[in-house]
C-alpha positions in Angstrom: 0.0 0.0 0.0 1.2 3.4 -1.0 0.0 6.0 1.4 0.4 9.7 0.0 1.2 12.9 2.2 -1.3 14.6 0.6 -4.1 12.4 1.2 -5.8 15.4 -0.8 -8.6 16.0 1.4 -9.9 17.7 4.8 -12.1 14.6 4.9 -14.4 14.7 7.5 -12.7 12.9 9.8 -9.9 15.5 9.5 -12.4 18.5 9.7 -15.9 18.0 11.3 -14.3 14.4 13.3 -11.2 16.6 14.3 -13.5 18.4 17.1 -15.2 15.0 17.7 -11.9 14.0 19.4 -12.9 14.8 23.0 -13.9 17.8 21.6 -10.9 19.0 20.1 -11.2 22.2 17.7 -12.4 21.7 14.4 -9.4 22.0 12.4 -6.4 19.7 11.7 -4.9 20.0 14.9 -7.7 17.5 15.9 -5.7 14.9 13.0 -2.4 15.7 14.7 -3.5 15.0 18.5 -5.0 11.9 16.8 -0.8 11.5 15.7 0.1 12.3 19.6 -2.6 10.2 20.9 -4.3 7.8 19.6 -3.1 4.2 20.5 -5.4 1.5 17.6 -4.9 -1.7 17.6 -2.5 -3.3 14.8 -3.9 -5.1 11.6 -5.1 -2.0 10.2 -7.8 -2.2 7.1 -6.4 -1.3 4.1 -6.8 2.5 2.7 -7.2 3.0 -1.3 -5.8 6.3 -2.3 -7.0 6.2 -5.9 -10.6 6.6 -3.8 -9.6 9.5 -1.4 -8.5 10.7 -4.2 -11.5 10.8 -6.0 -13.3 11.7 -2.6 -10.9 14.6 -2.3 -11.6 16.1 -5.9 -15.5 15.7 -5.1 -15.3 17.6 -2.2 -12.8 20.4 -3.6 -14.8 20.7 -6.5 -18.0 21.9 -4.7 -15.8 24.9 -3.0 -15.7 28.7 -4.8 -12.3 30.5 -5.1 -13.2 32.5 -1.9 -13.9 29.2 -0.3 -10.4 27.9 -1.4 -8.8 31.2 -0.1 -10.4 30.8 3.0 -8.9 27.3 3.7 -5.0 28.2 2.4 -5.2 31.2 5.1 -6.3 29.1 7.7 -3.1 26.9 6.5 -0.8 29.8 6.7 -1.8 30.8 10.1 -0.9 26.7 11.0 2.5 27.0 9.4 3.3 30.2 11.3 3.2 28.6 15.0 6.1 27.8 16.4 7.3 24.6 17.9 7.0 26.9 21.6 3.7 27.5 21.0 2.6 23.8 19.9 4.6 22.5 23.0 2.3 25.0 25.0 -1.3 24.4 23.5 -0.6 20.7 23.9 1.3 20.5 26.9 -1.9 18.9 29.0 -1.6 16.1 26.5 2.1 16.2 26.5 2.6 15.7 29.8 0.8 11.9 29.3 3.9 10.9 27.4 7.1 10.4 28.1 8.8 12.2 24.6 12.4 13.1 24.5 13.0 16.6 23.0 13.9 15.1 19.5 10.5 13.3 19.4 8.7 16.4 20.3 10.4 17.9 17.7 9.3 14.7 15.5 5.7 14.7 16.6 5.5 18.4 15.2 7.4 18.0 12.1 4.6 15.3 11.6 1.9 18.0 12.5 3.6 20.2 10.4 3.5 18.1 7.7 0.0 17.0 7.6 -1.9 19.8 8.3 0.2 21.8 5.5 -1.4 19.7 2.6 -4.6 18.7 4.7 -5.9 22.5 4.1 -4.6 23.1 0.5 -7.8 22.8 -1.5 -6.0 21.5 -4.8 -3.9 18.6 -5.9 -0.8 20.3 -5.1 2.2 18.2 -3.6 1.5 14.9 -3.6 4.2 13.1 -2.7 4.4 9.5 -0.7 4.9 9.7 2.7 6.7 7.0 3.0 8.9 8.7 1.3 9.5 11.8 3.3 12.9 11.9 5.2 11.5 12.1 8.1 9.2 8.7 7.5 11.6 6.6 9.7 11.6 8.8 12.5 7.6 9.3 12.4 7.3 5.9 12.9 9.4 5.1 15.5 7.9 8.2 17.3 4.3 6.4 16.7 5.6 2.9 17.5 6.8 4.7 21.1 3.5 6.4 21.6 2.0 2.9 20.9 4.1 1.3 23.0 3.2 3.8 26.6 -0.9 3.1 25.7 -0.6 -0.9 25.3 -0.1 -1.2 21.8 2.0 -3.3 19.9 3.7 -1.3 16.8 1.4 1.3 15.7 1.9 2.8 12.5 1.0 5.8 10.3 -0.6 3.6 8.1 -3.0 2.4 10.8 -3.5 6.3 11.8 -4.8 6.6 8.7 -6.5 3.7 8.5 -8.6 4.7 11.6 -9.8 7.6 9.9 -10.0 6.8 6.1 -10.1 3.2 6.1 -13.9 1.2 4.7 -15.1 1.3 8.5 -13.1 4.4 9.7 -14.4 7.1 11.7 -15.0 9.0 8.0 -17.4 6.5 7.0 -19.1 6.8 10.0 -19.7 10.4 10.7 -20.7 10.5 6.9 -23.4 7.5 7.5 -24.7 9.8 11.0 -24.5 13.6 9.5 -26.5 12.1 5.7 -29.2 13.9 6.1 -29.0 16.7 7.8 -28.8 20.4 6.7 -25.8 22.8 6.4 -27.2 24.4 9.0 -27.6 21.7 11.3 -23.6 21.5 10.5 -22.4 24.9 11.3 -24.5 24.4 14.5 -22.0 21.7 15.2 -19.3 23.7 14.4 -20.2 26.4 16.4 -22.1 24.4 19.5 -19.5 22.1 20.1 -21.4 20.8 23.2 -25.1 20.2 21.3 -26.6 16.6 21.3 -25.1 16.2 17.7 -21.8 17.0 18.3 -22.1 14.7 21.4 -23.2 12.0 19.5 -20.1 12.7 16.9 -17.7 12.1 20.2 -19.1 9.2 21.0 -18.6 7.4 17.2 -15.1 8.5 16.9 -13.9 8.0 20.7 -15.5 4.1 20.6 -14.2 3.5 16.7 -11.8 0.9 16.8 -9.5 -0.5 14.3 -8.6 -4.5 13.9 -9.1 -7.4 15.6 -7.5 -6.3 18.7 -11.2 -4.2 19.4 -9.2 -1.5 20.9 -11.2 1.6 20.9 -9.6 5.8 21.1 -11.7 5.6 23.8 -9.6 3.0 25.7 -6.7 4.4 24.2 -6.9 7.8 25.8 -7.3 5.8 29.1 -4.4 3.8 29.0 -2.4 6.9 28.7 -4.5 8.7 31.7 -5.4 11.6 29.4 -8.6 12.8 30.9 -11.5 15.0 29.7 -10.0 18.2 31.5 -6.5 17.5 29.8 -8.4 17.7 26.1 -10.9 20.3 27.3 -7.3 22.8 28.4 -6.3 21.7 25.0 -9.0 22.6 23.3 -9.4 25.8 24.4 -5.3 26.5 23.8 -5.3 25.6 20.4 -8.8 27.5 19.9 -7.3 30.6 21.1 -4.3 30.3 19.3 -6.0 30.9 15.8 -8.2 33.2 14.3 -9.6 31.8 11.4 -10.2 28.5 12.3 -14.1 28.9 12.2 -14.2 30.5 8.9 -12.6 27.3 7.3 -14.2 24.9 9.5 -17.4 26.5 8.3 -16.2 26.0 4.6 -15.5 22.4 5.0 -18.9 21.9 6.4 -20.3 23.5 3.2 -17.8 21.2 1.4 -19.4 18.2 2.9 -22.7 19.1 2.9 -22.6 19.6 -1.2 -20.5 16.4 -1.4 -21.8 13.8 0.6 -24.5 14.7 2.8 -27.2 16.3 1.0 -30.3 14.5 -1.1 -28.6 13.8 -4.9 -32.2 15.0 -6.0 -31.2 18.7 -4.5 -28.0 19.1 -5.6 -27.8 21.7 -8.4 -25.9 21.4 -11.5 -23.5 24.2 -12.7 -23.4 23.6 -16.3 -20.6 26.2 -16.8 -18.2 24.6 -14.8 -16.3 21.3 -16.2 -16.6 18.0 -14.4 -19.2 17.7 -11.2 -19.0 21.0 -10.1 -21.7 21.3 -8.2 -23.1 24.8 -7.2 -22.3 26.0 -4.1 -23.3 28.9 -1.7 -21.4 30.4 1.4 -22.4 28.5 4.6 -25.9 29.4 5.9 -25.9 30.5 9.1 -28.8 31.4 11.2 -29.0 35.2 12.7 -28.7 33.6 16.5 -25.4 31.9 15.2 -24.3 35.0 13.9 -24.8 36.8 17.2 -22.7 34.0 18.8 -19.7 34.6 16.2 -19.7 38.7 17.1 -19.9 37.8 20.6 -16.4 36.7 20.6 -13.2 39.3 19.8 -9.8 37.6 19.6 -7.0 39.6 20.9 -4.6 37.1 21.3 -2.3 38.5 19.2 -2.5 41.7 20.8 -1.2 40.4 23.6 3.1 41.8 24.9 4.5 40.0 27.8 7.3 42.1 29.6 9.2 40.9 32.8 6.1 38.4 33.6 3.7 40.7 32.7 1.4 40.0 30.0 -0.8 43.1 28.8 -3.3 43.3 26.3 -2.7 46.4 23.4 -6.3 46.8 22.2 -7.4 49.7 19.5 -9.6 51.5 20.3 -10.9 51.8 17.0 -11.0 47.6 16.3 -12.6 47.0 19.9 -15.5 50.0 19.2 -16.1 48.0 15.8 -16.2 44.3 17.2 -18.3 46.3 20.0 -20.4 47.8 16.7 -20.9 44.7 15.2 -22.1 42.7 18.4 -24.8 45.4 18.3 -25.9 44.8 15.1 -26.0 41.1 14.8 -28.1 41.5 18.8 -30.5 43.4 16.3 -30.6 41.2 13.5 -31.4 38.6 15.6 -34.0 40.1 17.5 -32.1 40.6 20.8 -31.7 44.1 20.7 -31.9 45.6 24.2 -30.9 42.2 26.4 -27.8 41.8 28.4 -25.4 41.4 25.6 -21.5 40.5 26.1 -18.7 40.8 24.5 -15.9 38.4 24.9 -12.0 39.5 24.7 -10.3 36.3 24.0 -6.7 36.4 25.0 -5.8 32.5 24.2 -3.4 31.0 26.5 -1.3 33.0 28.6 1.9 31.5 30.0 3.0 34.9 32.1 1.1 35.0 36.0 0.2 38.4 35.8 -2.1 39.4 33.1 -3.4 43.2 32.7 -6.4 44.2 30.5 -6.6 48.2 29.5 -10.1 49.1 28.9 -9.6 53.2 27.6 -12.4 55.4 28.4 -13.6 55.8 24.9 -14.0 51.4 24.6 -15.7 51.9 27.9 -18.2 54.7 26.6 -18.1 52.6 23.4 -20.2 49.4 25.0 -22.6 51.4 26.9 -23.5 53.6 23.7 -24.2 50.1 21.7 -25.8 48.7 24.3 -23.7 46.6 25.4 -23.8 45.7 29.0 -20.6 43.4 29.5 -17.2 43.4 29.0 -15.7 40.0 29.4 -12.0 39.1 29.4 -11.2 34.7 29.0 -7.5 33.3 29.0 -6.7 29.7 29.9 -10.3 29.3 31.1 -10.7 31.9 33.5 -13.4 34.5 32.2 -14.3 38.0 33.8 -17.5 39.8 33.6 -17.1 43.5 33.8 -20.5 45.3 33.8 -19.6 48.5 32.0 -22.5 50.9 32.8 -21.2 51.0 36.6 -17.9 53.3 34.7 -17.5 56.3 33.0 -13.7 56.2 32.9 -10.9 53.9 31.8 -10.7 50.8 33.8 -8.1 47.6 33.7 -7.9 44.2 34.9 -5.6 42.6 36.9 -5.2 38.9 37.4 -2.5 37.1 39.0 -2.1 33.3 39.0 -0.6 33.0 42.3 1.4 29.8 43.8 -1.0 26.9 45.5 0.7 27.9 48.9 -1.0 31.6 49.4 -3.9 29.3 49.7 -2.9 25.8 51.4 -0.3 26.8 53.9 -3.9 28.7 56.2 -6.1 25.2 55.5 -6.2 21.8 54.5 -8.8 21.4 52.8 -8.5 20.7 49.0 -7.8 23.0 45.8 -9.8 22.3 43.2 -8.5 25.0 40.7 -5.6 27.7 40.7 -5.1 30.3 43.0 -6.4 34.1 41.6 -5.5 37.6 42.6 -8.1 39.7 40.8 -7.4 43.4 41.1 -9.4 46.5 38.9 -8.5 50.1 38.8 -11.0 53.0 37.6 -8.7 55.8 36.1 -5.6 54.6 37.7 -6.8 54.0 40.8 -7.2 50.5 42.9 -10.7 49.8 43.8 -11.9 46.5 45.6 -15.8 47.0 45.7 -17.9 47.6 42.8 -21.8 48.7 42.6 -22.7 45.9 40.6 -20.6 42.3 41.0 -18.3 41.3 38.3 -18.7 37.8 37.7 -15.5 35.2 37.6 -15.7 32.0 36.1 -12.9 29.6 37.2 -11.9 26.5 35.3 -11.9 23.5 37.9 -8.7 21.1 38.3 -7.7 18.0 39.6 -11.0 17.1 41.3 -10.8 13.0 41.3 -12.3 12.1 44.2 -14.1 15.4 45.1 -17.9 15.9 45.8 -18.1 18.7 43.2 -21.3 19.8 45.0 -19.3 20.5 48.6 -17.1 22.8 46.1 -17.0 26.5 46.9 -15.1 30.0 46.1 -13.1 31.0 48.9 -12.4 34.3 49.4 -8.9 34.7 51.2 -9.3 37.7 53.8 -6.1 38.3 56.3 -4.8 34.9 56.4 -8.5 33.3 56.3 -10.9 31.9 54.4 -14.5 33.1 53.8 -16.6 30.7 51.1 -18.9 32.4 48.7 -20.4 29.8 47.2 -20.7 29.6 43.3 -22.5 28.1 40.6 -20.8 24.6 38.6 -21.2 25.3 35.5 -19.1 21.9 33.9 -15.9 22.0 34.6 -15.9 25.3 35.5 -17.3 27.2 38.9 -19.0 30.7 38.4 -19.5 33.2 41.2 -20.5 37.1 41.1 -18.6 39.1 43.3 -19.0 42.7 44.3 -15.2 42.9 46.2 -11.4 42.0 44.7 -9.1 39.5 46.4 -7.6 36.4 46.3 -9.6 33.2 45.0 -9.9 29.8 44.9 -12.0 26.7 44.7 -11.8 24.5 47.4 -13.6 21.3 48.6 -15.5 22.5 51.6 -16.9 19.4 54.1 -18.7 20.9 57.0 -19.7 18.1 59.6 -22.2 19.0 62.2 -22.4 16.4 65.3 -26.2 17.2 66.1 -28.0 16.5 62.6 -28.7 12.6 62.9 -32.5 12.6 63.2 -32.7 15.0 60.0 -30.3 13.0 58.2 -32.3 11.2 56.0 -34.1 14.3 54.3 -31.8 17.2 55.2 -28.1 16.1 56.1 -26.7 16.0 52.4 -28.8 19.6 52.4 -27.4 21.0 54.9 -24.0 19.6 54.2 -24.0 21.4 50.7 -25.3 24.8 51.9 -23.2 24.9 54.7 -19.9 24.6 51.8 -21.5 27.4 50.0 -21.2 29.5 53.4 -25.0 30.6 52.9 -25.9 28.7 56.1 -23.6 28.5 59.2 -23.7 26.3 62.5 -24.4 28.0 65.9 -20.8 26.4 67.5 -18.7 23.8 68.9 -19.7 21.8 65.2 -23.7 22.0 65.9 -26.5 22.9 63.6 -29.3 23.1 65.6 -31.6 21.5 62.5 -34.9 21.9 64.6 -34.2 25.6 66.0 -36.9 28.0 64.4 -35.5 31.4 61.5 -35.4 34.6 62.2 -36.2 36.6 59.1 -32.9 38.2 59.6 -31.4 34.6 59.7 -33.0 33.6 56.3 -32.3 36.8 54.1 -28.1 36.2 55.0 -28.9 32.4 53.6 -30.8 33.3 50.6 -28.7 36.6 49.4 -25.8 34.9 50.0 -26.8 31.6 48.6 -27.7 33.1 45.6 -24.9 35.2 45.3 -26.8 38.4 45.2 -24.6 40.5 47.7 -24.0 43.7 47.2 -22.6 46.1 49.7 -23.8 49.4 47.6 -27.3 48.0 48.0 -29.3 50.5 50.9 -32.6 49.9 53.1 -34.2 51.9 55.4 -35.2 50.1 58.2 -35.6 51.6 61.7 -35.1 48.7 63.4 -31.9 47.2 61.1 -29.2 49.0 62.2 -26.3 49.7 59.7 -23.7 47.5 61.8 -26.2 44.7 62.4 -24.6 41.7 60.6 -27.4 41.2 58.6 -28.0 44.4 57.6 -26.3 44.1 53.9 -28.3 41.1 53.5 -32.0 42.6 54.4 -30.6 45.9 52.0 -29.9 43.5 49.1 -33.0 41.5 49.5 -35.2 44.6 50.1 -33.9 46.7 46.9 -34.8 43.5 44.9 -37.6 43.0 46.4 -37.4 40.3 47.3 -38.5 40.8 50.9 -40.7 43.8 52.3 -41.4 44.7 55.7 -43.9 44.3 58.6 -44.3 47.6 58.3 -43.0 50.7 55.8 -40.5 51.3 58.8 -40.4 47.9 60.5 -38.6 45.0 59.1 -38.7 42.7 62.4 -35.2 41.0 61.7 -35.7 38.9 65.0 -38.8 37.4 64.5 -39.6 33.8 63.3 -40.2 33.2 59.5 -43.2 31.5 58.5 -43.3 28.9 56.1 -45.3 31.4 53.6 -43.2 33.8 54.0 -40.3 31.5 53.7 -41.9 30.1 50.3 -42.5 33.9 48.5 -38.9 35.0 50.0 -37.7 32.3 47.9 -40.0 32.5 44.7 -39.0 36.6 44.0 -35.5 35.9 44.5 -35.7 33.0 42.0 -37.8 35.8 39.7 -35.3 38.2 40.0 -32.7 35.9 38.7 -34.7 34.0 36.0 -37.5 36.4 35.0 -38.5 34.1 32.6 -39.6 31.7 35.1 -43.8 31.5 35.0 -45.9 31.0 37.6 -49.2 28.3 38.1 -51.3 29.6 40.5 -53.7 27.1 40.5 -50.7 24.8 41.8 -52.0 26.1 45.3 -55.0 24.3 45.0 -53.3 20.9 45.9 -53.3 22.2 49.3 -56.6 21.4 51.5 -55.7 24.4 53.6 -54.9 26.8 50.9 -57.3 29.2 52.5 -55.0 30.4 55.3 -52.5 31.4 52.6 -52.1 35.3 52.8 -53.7 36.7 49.9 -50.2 38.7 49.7 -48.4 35.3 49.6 -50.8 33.1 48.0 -48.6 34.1 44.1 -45.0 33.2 46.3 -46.1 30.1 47.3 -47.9 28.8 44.2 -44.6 29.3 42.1 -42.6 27.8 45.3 -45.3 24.7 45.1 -45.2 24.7 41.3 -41.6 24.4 41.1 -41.1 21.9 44.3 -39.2 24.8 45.7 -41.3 24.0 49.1 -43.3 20.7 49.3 -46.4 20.3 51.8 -47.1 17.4 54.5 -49.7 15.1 54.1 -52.1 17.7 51.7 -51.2 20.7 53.8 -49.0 23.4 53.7 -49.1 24.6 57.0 -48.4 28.3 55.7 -48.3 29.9 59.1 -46.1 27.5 60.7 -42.9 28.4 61.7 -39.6 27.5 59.4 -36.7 25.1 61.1 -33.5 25.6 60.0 -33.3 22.0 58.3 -36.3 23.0 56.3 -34.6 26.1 55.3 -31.4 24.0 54.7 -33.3 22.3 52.5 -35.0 24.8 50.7 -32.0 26.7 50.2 -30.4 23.6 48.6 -33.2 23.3 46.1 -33.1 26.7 45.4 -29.1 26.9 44.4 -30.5 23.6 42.1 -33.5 25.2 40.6 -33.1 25.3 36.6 
């Protein structure tokens, strides 16, 4: 068998399969982590070239010169990265193997080599690879990667085999996607989470190749390369380029004329020699449009100085990406909502990283309407609400070292450690009118109850937990103060909770790691102690991350240095609790179970507007009639949504709250979808 380097084609297994790889990017990097990483089993089927071939001239033939443009950019912005910056976007991977420098340096020569004739849309250079110079060394490099996974002398020829061979991965993403539209395909190009592109991961992660029935799936295992290893990945190598979605989005056109679509609606060109099929630029839907203009790379904006990496934006680029969000918000029908946009800085190797926003970018958002400015490098994302400034502003973050954090507890790290930091016109603030939001990227969990996981705040040499919302492998938590961060597995044992346990202890366990519900001492809970309404605003602002230190009531009888008294200001601007009285909020007295349930349903509103309300779901109750007429709408959408259940067809409004029933109302509001 003669295998050629330029197999001629970004086949779908090179293309669309590439980001089916554990969800690795849609482009040929997904081929050459296949290269690094993939351990098949010998006795490879064989691969006819004089068919990819002719598979290869189908699909270039359906693609305009625009189209074809498209595709060699893409390739010259692979060709430009250097072997440093390959090492870094792969290095979660590349830490699984055990590679010399030399086969490093091999592995990306063989990267290099692919992907340079995988996106050149013509029949340019082919040559035989097993003629390259460098053919010896790529297999010995494969036969050692082979060798660390379990597998007896894998080759390039059964690489390729796995993809293009009769029962490859090709064949079988071709036989799954027949059918569906083009835009059903930029979907998956662009949702790389859907249900599709699920079901894409699944085919090529359990494809095997042989007799041996040795899947990617098991391969990946064998060389304890987990999900968060290809996710960091993934997101390295999708920050690296810039016009990696453009030509995935071409190839998906490709495909669809090619393969995928009815014969009976594919439309002849009569001017154009051989199939030439007529072809249009990809269709995508005004919503995926809006996604696309969401997202502003800046990566190579990006100077690093003594440690110091700081993004150069212009002003002029940022106020048009800034533009253009706008206008695709309004094409789409989204004018006016809580629109984003995203500064992608790819991966950043320096600790300190510094984001400039100039006054003018600033004035910029809030003049389009746009109500976030967001900054994401190596998973961590910030969300800046702009309308809270009306002068330059910049972003500091600092990855600090794991010991700022584990030399004051022992409890477990589940991510980095984070120093975030923002001035407004040169000068430091820590506390901000409306929260920014942080999203941290979760690591090294095996073995950790994600749901006991929390955002500590570190304040002089001690921990306070915030809470935060998991959000995949990533935790999210507003926060209206700067300091240092992490994410920490927080188990709080209480010694007095036994007869609740079987309804409330996990409950109570889980709110009490968010740090929205405390014990009263000496490791007690005091489950069947009544709530003060003072006791159950602190649980629900601050299990709902709504503080807010700006926030301002004007209660007589709440006293600005009570401790609750930011929690009662937050919850009474939202609205989300009112008082006895216009004056009296009555912090000390007991909540009722009503009271409890409408507390809960407005904050939930307030969060998820959208959220409806059945108020006939009341009725289930036999003693609905001794529901407040003011509460009777709270505790029908608390009912509705099995926020708060009854006992034995009652509800017992006007009973007084425990604090394992709030535990465990609490718990299933932080859950409620």
């Amino acid at each position: 068998m003669t295998l050629k380097k330029k197999l001629v084609v970004s086949t779908l297994a090179v293309s669309m399969a590439a980001v089916a790889v554990a969800g690795l990017p849609l482009s040929s990097k997904g081929l050459a982590a296949q290269f690094g990483i993939v351990g098949t089993a010998s006795a490879a089927t064989s691969v006819d070239f004089a068919s990819l071939k002719e598979r290869a001239t189908k699909l270039y033939s359906t693609l305009t010169d625009a189209d074809k443009q498209t595709l060699r950019d893409f390739r010259t912005e692979l060709q430009t990265l250097s072997r440093e910056q390959l090492e870094a976007d792969f290095a979660p991977v590349l830490a699984q193997l055990e590679l010399s420098a030399e086969q490093k340096a091999t592995l990306f020569d063989l990267y290099l080599e692919v992907v340079s004739s995988i996106y050149t849309p013509d029949l340019s250079a082919v040559t035989d690879i097993l003629k390259s110079p460098n053919y010896e060394a790529y297999q010995a490099l494969l036969k050692e990667i082979g060798k660390q996974a379990g597998i007896t002398d894998l080759s390039v020829e059964e690489v390729y085999s796995f993809i293009f061979g009769s029962n490859g991965v090709e064949q079988k993403l071709i036989n799954l996607l027949k059918g569906k539209s083009e835009t059903d395909l930029a979907d998956l190009i662009i949702h790389p989470n859907s249900e599709l592109a699920n079901q894409v991961k699944t085919i090529v992660l359990d494809s095997t190749i042989g007799t041996a029935n040795y899947s990617l799936r098991a391969s990946l295992a064998e060389l304890k390369i987990t999900k968060d290893m290809i996710a960091a990945t993934k997101n390295n190598v999708e920050s690296r380029l810039t016009n990696e979605k453009a030509a995935a989005l071409v190839l998906a056109k490709a495909y669809y004329n090619a393969y995928l679509k009815s014969s009976t609606t594919t439309p002849t060109n009569p001017s154009t020699s051989g199939s030439g099929s007529v072809t249009t630029p990809p269709v995508l839907t005004v919503d995926q449009k809006l996604a696309a203009a969401a997202t502003y790379d800046v990566s190579k904006l990006v100077q690093v100085v003594d440690g110091k990496a700081t993004v150069k934006l212009v002003d002029t680029d940022t106020i048009n990406a800034l533009a253009n969000l706008a206008a695709a918000a309004k094409a789409a029908g989204k004018e006016g909502t809580a629109l984003t946009l995203t500064l992608n800085l790819g991966t950043i190797t320096a600790p300190t990283v510094e984001v400039p926003l100039s006054k003018a970018i600033v004035e910029a958002a809030k003049t389009n309407g746009i109500a976030n400015i967001a900054v994401t490098f190596n998973g961590v994302t910030v969300t800046i609400p702009v309308s809270q400034f009306s002068t330059a502003i910049a972003l500091t973050v600092t990855t600090a070292k794991p010991e700022v954090v584990t030399s004051v507890t022992k409890l477990k790290l589940a991510s980095d450690v984070y120093e975030f930091g923002l001035s407004v016109d040169g000068v430091a603030t820590s506390t901000f009118k409306q929260p920014i939001t942080i999203k941290l990227p979760l690591k090294n969990t095996d073995g950790l109850d994600k749901e006991l996981l929390s955002v500590a705040k570190l304040v002089y040499g001690s921990l306070q937990f915030q809470g935060g919302v998991l959000d995949g492998e990533f935790i999210v938590e507003p926060r209206d103060t700067f300091s240092s961060y992490a994410v920490l597995e927080n188990k709080v044992n209480f010694t007095d909770i036994a007869s609740v346990q079987a309804w409330a202890g996990k409950q109570i366990q889980v709110v009490a790691a968010k740090g929205a519900i405390e014990g009263v001492g000496e490791g007690k809970f005091a489950p069947k102690s009544n709530v003060t309404r003072a006791e159950f605003a602190k649980m629900l602002i601050r299990a709902l991350n709504l503080e807010n230190n700006s926030a301002v009531q004007s209660f007589s009888d709440v006293s600005s240095t009570a401790w609750y008294a930011p929690y009662v200001a937050v919850a009474a601007e939202k609205g989300i609790i009112t008082g006895r009285s216009a004056a009296k909020f009555d912090p000390n007295a007991t909540i009722t179970r009503a009271e409890m349930a409408t507390m809960i349903s407005r904050a939930v509103k307030s969060i998820n507007p959208a959220a409806t309300t059945n108020v006939t779901a009341i009725s289930q109750f036999s003693d609905a009639a001794k529901i407040s007429a003011s509460l009777r709408d709270g505790v029908a959408f608390a009912a509705d949504h099995n926020l708060v259940i009854g006992n034995a067809g009652k509800f017992n409004p006007n009973d007084t709250a425990t604090r394992a029933e709030a535990a465990v109302i609490i718990y299933r509001t932080i859950n409620f979808k």
